[in-house]
PADO-748607 format. One record per residue (C-alpha): residue number from 1; chain; x, y, z. Coordinates in steps of 0.5 Angstrom, whole numbers. Each point is the difference from the previous one (the first is absolute). Layout:
BEGIN
+------+-------+-------+-------+-------+
: nuvo : vexlo :     u :     v :     w :
+------+-------+-------+-------+-------+
:  NUM :     A :     X :     Y :     Z :
...
+------+-------+-------+-------+-------+
REM end
This chain:
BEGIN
+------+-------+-------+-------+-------+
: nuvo : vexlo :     u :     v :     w :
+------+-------+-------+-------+-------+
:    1 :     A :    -1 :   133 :   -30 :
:    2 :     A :     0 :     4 :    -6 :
:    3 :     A :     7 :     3 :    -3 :
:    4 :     A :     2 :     8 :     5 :
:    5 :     A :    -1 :     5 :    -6 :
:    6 :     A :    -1 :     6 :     5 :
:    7 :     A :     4 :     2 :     7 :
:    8 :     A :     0 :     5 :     5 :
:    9 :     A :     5 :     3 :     3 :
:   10 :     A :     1 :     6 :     5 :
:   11 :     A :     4 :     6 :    -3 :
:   12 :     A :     1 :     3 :    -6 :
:   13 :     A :     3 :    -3 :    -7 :
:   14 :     A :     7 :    -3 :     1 :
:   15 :     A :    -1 :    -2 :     7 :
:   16 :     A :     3 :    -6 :     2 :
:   17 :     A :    -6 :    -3 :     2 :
:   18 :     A :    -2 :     2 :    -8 :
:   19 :     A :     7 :    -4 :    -2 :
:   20 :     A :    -2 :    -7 :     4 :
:   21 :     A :    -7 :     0 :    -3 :
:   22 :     A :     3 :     0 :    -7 :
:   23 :     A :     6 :    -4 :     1 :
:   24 :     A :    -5 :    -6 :     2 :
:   25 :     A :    -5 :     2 :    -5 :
:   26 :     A :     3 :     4 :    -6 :
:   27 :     A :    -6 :     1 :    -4 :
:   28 :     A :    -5 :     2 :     6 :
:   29 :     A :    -3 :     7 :     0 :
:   30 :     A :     2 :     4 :     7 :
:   31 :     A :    -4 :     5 :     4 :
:   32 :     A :     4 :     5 :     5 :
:   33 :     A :    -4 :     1 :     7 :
:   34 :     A :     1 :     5 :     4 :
:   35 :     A :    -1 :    -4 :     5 :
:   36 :     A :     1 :    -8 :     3 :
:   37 :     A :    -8 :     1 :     2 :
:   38 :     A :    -2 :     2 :    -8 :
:   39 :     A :     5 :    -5 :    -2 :
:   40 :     A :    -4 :    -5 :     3 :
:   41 :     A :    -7 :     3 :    -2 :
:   42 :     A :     2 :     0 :    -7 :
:   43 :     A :     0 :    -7 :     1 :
:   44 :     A :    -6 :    -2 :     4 :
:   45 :     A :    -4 :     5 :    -5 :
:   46 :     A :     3 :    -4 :    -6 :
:   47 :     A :     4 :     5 :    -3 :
:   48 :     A :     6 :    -4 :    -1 :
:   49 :     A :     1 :    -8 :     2 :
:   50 :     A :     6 :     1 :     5 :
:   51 :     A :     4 :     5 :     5 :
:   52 :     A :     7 :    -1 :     0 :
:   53 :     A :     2 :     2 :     7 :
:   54 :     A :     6 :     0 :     5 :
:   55 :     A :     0 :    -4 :     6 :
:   56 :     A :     8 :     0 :     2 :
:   57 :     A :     7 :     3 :    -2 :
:   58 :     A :     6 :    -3 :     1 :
:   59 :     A :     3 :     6 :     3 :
:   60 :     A :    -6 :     4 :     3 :
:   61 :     A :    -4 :    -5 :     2 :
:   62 :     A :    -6 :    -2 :     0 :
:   63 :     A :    -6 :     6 :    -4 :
:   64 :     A :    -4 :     1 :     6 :
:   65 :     A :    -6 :     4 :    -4 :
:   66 :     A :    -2 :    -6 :    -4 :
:   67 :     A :     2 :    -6 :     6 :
:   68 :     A :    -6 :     5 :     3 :
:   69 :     A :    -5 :     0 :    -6 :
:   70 :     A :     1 :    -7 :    -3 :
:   71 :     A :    -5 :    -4 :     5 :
:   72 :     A :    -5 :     5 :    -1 :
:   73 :     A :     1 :     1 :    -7 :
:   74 :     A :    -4 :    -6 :    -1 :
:   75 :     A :     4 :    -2 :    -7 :
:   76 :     A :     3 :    -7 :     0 :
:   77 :     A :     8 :    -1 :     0 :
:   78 :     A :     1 :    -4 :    -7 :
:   79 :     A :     8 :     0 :    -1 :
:   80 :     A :     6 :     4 :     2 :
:   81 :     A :     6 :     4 :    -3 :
:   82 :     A :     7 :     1 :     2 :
:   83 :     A :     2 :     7 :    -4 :
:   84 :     A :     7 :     1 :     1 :
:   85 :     A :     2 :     8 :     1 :
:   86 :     A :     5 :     4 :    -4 :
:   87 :     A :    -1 :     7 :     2 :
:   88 :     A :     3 :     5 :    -6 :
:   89 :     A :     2 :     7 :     1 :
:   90 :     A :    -4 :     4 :    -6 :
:   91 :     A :     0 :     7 :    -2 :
:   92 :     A :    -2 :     4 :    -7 :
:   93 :     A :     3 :    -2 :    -7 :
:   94 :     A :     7 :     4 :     1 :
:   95 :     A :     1 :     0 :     7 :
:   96 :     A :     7 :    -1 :     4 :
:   97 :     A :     1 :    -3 :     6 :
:   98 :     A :     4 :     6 :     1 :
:   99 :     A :    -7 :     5 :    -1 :
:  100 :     A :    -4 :    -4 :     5 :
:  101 :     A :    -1 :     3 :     6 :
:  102 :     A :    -6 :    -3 :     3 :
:  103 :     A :    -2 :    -7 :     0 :
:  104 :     A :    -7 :    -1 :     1 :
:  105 :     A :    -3 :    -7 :     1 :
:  106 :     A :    -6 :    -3 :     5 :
:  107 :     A :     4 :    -1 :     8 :
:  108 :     A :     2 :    -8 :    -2 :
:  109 :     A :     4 :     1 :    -7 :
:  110 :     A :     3 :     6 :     4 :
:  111 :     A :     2 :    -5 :     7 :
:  112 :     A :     1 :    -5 :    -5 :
:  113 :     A :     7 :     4 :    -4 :
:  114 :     A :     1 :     4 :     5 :
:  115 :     A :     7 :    -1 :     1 :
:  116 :     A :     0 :     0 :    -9 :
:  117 :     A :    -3 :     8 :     1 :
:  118 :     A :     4 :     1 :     6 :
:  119 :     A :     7 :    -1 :    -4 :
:  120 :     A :    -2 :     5 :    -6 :
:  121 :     A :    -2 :     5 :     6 :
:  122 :     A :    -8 :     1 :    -4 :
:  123 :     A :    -5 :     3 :     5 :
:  124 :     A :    -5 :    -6 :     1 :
:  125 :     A :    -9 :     3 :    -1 :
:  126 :     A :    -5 :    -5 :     3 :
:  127 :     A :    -6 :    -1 :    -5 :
:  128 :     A :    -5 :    -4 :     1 :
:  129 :     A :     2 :    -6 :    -5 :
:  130 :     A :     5 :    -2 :    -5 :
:  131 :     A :    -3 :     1 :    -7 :
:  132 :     A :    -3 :     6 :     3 :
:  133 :     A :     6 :     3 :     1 :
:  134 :     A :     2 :    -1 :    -7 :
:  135 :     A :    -6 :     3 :    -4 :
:  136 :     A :     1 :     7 :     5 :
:  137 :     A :     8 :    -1 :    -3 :
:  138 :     A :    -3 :     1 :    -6 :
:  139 :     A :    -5 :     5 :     1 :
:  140 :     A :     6 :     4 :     4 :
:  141 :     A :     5 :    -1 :    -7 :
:  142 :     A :     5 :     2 :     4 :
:  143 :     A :     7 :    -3 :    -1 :
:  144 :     A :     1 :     1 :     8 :
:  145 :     A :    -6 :    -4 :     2 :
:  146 :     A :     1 :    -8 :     0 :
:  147 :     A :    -5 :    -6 :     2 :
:  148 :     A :     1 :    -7 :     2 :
:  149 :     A :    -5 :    -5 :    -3 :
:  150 :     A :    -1 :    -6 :    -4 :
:  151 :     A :     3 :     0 :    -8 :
:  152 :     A :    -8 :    -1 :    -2 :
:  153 :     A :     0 :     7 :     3 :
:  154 :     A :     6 :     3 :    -3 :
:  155 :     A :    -3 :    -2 :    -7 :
:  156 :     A :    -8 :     3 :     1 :
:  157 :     A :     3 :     6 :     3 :
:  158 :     A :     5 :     1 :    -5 :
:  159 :     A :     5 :     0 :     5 :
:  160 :     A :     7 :    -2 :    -1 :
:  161 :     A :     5 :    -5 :     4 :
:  162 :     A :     5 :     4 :     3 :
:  163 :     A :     2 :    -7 :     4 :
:  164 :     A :    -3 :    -7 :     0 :
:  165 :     A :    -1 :    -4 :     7 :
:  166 :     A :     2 :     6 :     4 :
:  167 :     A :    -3 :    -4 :     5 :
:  168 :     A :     5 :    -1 :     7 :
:  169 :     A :    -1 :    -8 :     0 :
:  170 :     A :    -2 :    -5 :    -6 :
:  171 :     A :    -4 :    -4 :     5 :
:  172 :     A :    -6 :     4 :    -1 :
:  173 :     A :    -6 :    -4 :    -1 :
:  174 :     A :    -8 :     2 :     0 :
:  175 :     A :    -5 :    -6 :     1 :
:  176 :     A :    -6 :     2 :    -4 :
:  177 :     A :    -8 :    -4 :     2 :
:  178 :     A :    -4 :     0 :    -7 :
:  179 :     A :    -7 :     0 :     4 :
:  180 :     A :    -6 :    -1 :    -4 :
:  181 :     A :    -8 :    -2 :     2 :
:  182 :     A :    -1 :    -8 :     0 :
:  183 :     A :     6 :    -5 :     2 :
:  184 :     A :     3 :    -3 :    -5 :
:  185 :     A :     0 :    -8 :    -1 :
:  186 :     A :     6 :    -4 :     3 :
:  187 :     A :     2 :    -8 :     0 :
:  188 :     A :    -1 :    -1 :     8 :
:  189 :     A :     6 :    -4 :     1 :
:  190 :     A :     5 :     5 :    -4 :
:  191 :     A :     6 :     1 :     3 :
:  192 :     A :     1 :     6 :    -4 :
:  193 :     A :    -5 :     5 :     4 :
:  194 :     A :    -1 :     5 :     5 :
:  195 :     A :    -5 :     1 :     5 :
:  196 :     A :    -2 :     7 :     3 :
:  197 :     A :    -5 :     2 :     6 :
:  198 :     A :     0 :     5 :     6 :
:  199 :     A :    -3 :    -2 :     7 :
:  200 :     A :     1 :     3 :     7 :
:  201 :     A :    -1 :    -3 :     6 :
:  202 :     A :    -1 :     3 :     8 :
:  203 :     A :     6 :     3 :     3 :
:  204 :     A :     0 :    -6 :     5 :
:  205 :     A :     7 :    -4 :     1 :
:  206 :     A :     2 :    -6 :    -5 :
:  207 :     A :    -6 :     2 :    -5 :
:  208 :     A :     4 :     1 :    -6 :
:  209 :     A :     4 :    -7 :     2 :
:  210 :     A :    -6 :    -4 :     1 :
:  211 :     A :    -2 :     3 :    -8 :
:  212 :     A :     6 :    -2 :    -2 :
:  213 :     A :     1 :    -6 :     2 :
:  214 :     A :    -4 :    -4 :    -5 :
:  215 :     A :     5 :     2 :    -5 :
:  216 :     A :     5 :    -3 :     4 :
:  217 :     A :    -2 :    -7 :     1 :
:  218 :     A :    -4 :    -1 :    -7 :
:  219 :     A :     6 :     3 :    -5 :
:  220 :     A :    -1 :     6 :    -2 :
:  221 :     A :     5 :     5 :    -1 :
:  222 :     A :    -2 :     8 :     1 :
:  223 :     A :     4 :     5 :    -3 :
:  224 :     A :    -2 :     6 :     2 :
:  225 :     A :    -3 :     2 :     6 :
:  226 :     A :    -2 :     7 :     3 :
:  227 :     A :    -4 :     4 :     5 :
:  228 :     A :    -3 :     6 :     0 :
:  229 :     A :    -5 :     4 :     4 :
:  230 :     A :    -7 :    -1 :    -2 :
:  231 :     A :    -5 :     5 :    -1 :
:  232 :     A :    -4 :    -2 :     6 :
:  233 :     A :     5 :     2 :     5 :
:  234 :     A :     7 :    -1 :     3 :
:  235 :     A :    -3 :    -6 :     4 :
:  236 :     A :    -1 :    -5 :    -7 :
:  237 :     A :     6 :    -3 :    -2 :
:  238 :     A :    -2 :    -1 :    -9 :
:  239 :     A :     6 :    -3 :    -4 :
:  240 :     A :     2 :    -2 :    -7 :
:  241 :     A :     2 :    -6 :    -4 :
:  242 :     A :     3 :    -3 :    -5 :
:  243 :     A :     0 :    -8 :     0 :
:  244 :     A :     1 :    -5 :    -5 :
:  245 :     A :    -5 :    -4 :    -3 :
:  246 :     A :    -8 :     0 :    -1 :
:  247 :     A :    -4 :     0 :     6 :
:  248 :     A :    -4 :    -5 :    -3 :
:  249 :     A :     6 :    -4 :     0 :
:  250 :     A :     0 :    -6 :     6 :
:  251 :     A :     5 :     2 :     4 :
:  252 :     A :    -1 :     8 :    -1 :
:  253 :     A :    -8 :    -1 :     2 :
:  254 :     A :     2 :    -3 :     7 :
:  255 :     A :     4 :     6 :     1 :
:  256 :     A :    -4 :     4 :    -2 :
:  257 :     A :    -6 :    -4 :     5 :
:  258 :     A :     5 :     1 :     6 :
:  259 :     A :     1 :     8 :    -2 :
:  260 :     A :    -7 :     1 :     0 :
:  261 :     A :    -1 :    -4 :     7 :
:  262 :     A :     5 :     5 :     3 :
:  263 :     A :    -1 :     7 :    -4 :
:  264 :     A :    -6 :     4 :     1 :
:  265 :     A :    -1 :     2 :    -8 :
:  266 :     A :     4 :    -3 :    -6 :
:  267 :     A :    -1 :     2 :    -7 :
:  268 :     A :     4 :    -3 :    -7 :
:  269 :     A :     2 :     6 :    -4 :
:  270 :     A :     3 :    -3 :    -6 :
:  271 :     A :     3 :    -7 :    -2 :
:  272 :     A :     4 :     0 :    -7 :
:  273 :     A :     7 :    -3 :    -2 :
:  274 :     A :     7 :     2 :     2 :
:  275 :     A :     3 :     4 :    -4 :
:  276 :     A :     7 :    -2 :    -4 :
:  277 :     A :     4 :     5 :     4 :
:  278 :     A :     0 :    -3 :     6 :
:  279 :     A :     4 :    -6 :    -2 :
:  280 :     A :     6 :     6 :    -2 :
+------+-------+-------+-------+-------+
REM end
């Protein structure tokens, strides 16, 4: 697998989408999408070697939009990335917290310092991303307006930190899917990795049980299992999940060898190593 030297992202510059590619690879390029389907576009057309892409937050939940677009997107998930959030309040160079009036910043960052923003009496503006709220602070220059973003987006927009970790909980963590066109190359007996496919199966009783039962008796431990509605209707059941080990791997084949005798589709998504964050 060649070395990541371009990302995508969804959002403009300074989102923190942007920051995580960065951390993970400092000296790649990043290209802001509009959208998470031009994100994967962009890779699939060969513009950038990888997307970076939310898939679950600590506080919110899971990212709907792209648990939806993954399976489709027929990108190979290659590695994973836990980014730890620390939501800063910005404004222009000069300002005071005593001069801001407003606080604008996308719905997440507002519910995530809700009791912050509520304490200084600030009115609280929905926008339609963290970094985009930065930058229309700065195109605003106006000491009564403040954002809510990442210390990435303070420094491109010039922007200046009111208060660092602004957020209502330290424990604010993003987990972040790198995708790209072609699996990578694994040791098939690493303890080290992770497996992700989507199935469904009919909504009939003991369907899900009998998939997941060869997992149970060959050893293999799931750490993520959810349901969502497929697109074909309410009466197909589709699941995600995350297991460990490669489905090459003896015991993890013979699971798999039950799942599909119970399940009407499965497909691998991705297999790539754990990340060190999990043994925090």
């Amino acid at each position: 697998m060649k070395k990541i030297k371009s990302f995508s992202f969804q959002g403009v510059n300074g989102a923190y989408s942007e920051q995580a590619g960065k951390e993970l690879y400092p000296e790649a390029m990043s290209m802001p999408c509009s959208t998470f389907e031009e994100m994967f576009e962009k890779v699939r057309q060969g513009y950038v070697d990888a997307a970076m892409v939310p898939i679950e937050n600590s506080l919110a939940g899971r990212v709907a939009d792209t648990q939806r677009l993954i399976p489709e997107s027929n990108l190979k998930i290659t590695s994973e990335y836990f980014l730890e959030v620390n939501h800063n309040l910005m404004a222009i160079k000069g300002a005071k917290m005593s001069d801001v009036k407003r606080i604008h910043s996308h719905e997440q960052g507002i519910a995530q310092c809700r009791n912050n923003i509520i304490k200084i009496d600030k009115k609280m503006v929905i926008e339609a991303d963290t970094a985009g709220s930065a930058k229309l602070v700065a195109e605003l220059n106006n000491t009564e307006d403040a954002a809510i973003a990442s210390e990435l987006a303070s420094k491109i927009y010039n922007l200046e930190i009111l208060q660092k970790k602004f957020q209502d909980t330290e424990n604010n963590v993003t987990r972040f899917l790198v995708m790209q066109k072609e699996f990578r190359d694994f040791d098939i007996l690493s303890n080290k990795l992770l497996t992700t496919l989507v199935f469904n199966v009919r909504s009939i009783p003991a369907a899900l049980y009998k998939c997941l039962g060869g997992f149970a008796s060959n050893g293999v431990n799931i750490t993520k299992l959810e349901s969502y509605i497929h697109p074909q209707g309410f009466d197909v059941a589709q699941f995600y999940i995350d297991f460990e080990g490669h489905p090459k791997n003896p015991s993890v084949k013979l699971a798999l060898e039950e799942m599909k005798f119970f399940s009407k589709h499965l497909k691998i998504l991705g297999v790539y190593e754990k990340s060190p964050f999990r043994k925090k």
